[in-house]
C-alpha positions, -999 to 999 in steps of 0.1 A, spaced: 565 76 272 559 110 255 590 128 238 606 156 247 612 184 223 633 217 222 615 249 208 635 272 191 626 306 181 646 339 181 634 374 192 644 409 187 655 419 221 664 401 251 641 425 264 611 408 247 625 370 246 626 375 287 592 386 289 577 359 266 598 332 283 588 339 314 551 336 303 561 303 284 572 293 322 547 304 339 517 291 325 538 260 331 542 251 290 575 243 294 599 234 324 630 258 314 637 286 286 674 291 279 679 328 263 712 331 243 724 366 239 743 383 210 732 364 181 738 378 144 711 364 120 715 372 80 684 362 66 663 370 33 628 391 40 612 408 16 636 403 -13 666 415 6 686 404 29 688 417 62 712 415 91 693 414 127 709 413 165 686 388 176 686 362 212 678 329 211 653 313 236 653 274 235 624 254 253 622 221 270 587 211 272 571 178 260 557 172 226 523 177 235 530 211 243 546 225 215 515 236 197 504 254 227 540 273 225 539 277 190 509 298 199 521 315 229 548 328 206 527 341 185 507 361 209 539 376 226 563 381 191 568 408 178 580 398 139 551 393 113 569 358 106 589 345 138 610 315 138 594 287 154 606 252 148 603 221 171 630 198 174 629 162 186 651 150 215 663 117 206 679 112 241 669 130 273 679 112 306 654 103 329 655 119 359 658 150 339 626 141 319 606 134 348 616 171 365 602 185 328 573 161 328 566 174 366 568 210 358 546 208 329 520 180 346 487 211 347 488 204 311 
């Protein structure tokens, strides 16, 4: 059985995490995006660091896909560098797997 992951990046806006979630969903690369609101990131860039309002979106999918979101991300983000890191899933139950497996089945 193939794994499921979680992809999680943050985005500038809510604004622009909607619009590229939505994409992620609707090209059927994931079954779900959960966008998390209100986030305060300190992070260094550039030799400073910086303070950002940023959302979260989080993204069940299945392994297989996570390249193809990494790059969807990068199509849609607007940061030079955004946070992209795929997390393994070490539990998932199954019926909840097969409804991600079923929504993501064109790929």
């Amino acid at each position: 059985m193939e794994r499921a992951v979680l992809v999680y990046t943050t985005w500038p806006s809510i604004v622009e995490a909607e619009r590229a979630g939505r994409t992620i969903v609707e090209r059927r690369l994931a079954a779900c995006v959960n966008i998390l609101s209100g986030t305060i990131s300190h992070y260094w860039w550039e030799g400073k660091i910086e303070r950002a309002e940023e959302a979260v979106m989080i993204v069940k999918t299945r392994a297989a896909l996570a390249e193809a979101i990494r790059q969807a991300v990068k199509e849609t983000h607007s940061y030079k560098v955004p946070s992209i890191m795929v997390l393994p899933v070490e539990s998932v139950d199954a019926e909840y797997y097969a409804w991600i497996v079923r929504e993501t089945q064109d790929h």
